[in-house]
C-alpha positions as CSV (number, residue, x, y, z in Angstrom):
1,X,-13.9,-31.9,34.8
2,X,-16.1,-29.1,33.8
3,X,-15.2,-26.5,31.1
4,X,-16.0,-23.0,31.5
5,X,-18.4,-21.5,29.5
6,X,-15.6,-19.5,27.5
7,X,-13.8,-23.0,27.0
8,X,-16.6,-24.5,25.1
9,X,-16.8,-21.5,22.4
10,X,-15.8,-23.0,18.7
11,X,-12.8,-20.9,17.1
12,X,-14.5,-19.1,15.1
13,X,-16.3,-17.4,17.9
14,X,-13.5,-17.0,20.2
15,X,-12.1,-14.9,17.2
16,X,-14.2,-12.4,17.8
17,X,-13.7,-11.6,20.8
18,X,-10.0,-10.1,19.5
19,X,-12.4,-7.0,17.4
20,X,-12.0,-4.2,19.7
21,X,-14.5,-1.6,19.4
22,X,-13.7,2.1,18.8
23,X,-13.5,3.1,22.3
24,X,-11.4,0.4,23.3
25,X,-9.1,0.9,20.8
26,X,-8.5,5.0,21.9
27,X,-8.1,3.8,25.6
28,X,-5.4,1.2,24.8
29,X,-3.7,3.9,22.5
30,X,-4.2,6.3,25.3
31,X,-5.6,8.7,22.5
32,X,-7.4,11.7,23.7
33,X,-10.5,10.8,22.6
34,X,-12.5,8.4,20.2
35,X,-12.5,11.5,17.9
36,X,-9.2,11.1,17.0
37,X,-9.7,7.8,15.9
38,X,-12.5,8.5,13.8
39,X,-10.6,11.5,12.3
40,X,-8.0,8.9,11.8
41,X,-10.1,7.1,9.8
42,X,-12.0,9.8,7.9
43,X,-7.9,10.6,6.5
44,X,-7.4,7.3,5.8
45,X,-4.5,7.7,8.3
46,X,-5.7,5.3,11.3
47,X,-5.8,1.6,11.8
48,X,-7.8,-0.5,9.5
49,X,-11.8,-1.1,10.9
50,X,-14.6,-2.9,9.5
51,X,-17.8,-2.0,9.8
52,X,-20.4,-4.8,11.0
53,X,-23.9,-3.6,10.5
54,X,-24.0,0.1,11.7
55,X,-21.0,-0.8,14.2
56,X,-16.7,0.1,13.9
57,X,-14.7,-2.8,14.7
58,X,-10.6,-2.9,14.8
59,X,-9.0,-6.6,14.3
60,X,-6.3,-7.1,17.4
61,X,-4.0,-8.3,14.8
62,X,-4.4,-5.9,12.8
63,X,-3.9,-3.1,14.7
64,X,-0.8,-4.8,15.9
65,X,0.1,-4.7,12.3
66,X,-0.6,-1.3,11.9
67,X,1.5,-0.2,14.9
68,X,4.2,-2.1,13.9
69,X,4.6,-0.1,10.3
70,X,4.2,3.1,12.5
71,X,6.9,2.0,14.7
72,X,9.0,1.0,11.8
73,X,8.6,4.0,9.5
74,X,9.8,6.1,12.2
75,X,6.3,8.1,12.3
């Protein structure tokens, strides 16, 4: 039996594939636009993102984190 490329990734690089990048992030929280996100951020208000190099990434779990204290502080 032959794996599929994806199959054969190690853990550590499969985990990467759950950072969403900015723009994905405004799509799947049917936002405006990205620039709400990013004023989100800039108020310290949005979901937490890391930066790798010059680049915004959100953490899945994270952000399900982060919607899930929304959701529970009635905001």
């Amino acid at each position: 039996m032959t794996r599929r490329p994806e199959q054969r990734r190690s853990a550590e690089t499969r985990g990467l594939d759950e950072m969403l990048t900015p723009v994905e992030v405004a799509r799947l929280l049917r936002l405006p636009s990205v620039e709400t996100l990013y004023q989100w951020r800039r108020k310290r208000i949005g979901p937490p993102a890391v930066r790798v190099g010059r680049h915004l990434r959100y953490d899945s779990a994270k952000l399900a984190c982060w919607l899930d204290e929304r959701t529970e502080a009635g905001r």
